[in-house]
C-alpha positions as a Markdown table, in Angstrom:
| # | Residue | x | y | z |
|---|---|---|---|---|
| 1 | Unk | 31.2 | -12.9 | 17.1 |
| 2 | Unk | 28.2 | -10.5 | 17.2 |
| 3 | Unk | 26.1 | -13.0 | 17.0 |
| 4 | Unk | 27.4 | -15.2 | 19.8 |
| 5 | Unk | 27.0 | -12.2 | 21.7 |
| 6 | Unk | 23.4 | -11.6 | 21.2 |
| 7 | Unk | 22.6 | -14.9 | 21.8 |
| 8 | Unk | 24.4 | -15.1 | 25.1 |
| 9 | Unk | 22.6 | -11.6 | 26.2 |
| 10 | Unk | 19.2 | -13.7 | 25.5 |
| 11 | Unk | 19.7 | -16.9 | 27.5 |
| 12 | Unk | 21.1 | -14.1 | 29.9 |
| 13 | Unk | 17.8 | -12.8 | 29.8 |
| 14 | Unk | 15.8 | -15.5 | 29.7 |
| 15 | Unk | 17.0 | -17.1 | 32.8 |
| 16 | Unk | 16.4 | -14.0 | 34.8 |
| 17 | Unk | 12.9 | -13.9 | 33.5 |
| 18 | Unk | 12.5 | -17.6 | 34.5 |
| 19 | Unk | 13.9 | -16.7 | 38.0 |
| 20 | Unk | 11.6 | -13.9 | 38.5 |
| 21 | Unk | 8.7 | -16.2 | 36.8 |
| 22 | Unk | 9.4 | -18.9 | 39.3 |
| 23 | Unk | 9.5 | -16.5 | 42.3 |
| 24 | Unk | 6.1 | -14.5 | 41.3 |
| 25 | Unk | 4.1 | -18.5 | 40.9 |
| 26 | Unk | 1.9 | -18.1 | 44.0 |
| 27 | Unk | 1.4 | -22.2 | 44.7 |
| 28 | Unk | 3.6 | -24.8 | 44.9 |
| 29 | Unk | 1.6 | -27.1 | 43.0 |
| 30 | Unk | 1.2 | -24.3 | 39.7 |
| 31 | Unk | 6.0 | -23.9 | 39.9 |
| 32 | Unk | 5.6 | -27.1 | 38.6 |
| 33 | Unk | 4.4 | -26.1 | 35.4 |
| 34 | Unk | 5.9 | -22.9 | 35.3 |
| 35 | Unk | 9.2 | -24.7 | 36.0 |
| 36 | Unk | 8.3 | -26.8 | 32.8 |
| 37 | Unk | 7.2 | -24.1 | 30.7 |
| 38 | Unk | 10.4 | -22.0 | 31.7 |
| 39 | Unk | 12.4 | -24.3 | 30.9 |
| 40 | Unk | 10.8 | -25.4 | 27.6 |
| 41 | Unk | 11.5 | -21.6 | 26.6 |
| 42 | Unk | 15.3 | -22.3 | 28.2 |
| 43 | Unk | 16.0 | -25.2 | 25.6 |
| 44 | Unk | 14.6 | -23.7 | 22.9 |
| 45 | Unk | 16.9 | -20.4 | 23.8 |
| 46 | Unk | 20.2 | -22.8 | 24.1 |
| 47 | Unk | 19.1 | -25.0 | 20.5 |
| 48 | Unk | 17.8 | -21.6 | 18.6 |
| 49 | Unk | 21.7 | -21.3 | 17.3 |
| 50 | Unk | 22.0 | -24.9 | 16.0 |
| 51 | Unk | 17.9 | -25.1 | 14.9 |
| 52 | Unk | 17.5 | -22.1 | 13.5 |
| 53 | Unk | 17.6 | -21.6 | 9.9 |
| 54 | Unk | 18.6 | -18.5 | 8.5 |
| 55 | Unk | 15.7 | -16.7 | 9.2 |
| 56 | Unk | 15.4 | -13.6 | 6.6 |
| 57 | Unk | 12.8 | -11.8 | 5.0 |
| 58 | Unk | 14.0 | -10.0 | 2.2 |
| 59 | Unk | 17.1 | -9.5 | 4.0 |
| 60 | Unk | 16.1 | -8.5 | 7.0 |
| 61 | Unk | 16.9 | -10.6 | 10.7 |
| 62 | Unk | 14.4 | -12.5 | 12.2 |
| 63 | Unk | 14.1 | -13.6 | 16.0 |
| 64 | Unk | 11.3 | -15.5 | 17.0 |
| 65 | Unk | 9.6 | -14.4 | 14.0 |
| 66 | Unk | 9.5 | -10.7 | 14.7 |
| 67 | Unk | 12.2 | -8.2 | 13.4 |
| 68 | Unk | 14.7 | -7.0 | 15.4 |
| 69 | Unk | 15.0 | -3.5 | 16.7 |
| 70 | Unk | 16.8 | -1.3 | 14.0 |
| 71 | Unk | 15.9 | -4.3 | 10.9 |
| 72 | Unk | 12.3 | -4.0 | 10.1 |
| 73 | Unk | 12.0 | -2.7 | 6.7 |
| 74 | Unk | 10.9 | 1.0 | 6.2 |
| 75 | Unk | 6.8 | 1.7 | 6.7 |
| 76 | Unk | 5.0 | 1.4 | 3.1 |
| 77 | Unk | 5.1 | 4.2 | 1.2 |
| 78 | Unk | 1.6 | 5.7 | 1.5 |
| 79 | Unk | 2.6 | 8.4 | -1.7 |
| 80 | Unk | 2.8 | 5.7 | -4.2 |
| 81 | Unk | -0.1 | 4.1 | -2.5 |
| 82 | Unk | -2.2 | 7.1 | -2.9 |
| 83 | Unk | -0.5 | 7.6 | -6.4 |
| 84 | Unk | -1.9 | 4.1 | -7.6 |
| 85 | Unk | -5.5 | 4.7 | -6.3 |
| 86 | Unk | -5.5 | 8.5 | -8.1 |
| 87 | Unk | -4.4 | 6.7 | -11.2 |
| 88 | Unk | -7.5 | 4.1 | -11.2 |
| 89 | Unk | -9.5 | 6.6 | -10.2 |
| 90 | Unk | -8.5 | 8.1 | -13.8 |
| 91 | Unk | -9.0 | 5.2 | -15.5 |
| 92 | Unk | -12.2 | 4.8 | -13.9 |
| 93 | Unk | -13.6 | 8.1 | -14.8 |
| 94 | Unk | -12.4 | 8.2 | -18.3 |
| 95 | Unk | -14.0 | 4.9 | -19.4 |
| 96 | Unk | -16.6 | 6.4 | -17.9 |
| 97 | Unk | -16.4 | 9.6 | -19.6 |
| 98 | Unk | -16.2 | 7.7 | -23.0 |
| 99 | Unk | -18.7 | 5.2 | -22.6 |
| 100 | Unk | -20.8 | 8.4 | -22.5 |
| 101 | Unk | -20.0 | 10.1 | -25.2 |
| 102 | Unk | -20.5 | 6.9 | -27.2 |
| 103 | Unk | -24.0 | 7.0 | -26.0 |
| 104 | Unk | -24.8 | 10.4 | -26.6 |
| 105 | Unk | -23.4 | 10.1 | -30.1 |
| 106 | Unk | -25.1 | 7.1 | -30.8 |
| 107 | Unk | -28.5 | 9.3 | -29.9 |
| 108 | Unk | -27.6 | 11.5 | -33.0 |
| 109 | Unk | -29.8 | 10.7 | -35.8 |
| 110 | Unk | -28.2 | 9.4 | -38.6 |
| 111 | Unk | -25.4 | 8.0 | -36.5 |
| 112 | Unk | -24.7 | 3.9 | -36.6 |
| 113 | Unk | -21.9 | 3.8 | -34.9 |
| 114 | Unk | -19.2 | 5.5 | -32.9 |
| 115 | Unk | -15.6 | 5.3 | -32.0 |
| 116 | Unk | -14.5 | 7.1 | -28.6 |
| 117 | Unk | -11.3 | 8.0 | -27.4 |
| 118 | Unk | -11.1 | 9.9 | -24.1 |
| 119 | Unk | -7.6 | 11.8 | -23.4 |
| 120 | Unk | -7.0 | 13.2 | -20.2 |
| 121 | Unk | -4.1 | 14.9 | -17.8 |
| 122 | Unk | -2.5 | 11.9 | -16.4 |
| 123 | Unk | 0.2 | 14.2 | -14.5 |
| 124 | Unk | 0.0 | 13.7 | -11.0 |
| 125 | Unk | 2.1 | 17.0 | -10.2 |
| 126 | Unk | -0.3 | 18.9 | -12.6 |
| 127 | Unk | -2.7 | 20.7 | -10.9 |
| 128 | Unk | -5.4 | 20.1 | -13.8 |
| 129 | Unk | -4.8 | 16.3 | -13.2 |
| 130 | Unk | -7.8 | 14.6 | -14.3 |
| 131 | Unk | -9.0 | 17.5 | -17.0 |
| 132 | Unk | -10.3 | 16.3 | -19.7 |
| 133 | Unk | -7.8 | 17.2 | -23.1 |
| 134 | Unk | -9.7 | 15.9 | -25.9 |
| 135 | Unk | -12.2 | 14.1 | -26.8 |
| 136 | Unk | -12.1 | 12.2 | -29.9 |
| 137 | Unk | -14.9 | 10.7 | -32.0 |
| 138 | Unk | -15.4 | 8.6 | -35.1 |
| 139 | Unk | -18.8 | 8.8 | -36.5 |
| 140 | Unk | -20.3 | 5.9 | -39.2 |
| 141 | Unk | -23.4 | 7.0 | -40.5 |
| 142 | Unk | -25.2 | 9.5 | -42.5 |
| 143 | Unk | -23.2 | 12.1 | -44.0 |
| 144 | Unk | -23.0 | 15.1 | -41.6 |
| 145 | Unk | -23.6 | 13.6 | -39.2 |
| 146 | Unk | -20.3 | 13.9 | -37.7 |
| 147 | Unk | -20.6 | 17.6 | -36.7 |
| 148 | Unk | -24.3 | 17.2 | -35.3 |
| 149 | Unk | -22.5 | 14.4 | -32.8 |
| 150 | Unk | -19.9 | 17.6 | -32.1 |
| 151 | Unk | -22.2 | 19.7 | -31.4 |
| 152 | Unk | -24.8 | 16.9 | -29.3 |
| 153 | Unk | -21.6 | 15.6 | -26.8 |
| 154 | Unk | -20.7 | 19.7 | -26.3 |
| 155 | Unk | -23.8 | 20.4 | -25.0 |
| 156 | Unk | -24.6 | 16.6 | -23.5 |
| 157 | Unk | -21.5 | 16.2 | -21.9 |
| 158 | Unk | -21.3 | 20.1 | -21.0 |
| 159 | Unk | -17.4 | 19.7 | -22.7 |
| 160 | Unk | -15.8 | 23.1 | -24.4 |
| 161 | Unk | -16.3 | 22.1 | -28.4 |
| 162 | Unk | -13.2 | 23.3 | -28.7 |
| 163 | Unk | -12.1 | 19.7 | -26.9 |
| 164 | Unk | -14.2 | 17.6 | -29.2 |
| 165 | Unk | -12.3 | 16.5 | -32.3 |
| 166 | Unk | -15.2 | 14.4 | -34.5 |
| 167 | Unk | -14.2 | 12.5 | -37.9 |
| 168 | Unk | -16.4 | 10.2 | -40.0 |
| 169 | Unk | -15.6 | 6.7 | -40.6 |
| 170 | Unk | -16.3 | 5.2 | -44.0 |
């Protein structure tokens, strides 16, 4: 019954906008084709009931392809938004981070190949959100050559040694 209400309230409307449409038209020759128009819009207000499908977007009402007042969904939520880019970021700068270290520890001498793992604070509520936690690195090559590579990604990287965990691979 709702419904039938709202639609009479818009052919309501409608024709009082036709009326003052019609009366504004400064020639007689142009309330022709206003009178055509308007009354175009008039059909298409009386059929809409009978026409229309069920016109939803994810649940919400439709009229003329615009929400109505009250039914539009809520505004994106720019939090996650901004949540999502941080966390790219993250993974942007940590690939970066270890595609580093893996260079600088394939500089070492001795050194003929390397294994980097980069771990990081992935907490968005921390405040040290981004801070590197470890930095872990497997070393084939020479023997000892492992703890020159520590020693070369401390001081190339400019990372506390205490972060940098390096194992040979055999």
């Amino acid at each position: 019954m709702e419904r039938l209400g709202l639609w009479v309230r818009e052919v309501i409307t409608i024709l009082f906008f036709i009326t003052l449409v019609e009366a504004l038209s400064p020639l007689r020759f142009t309330r022709n084709y206003v009178r055509l128009a308007t009354g175009l819009v008039l059909v298409l207000a009386l059929l809409r009931p009978i026409l229309q499908v069920p016109a939803t977007a994810g649940g919400e009402e439709l009229w003329l392809g615009f929400y109505r007042p009250g039914t539009a969904p809520d505004a994106p939520d720019w939090g996650l938004l901004e949540n999502a880019q941080r966390r790219q970021a993250l993974a942007l700068y940590a690939e970066a981070l270890r595609v580093e270290a893996q260079r600088v520890a394939m500089t070492v001498p001795g050194v003929s190949g390397a294994v980097v793992r980069v771990e990081v604070d992935a907490d968005l509520g921390s405040p040290e959100f981004g801070a590197l936690r470890r930095l872990r690195v497997g070393v084939a090559g020479e023997p000892g050559a492992a703890a020159a590579v520590g020693d070369a990604l401390a001081t190339g990287l400019q990372v506390p040694r205490a972060q940098v965990e390096v194992e040979e691979i055999r």
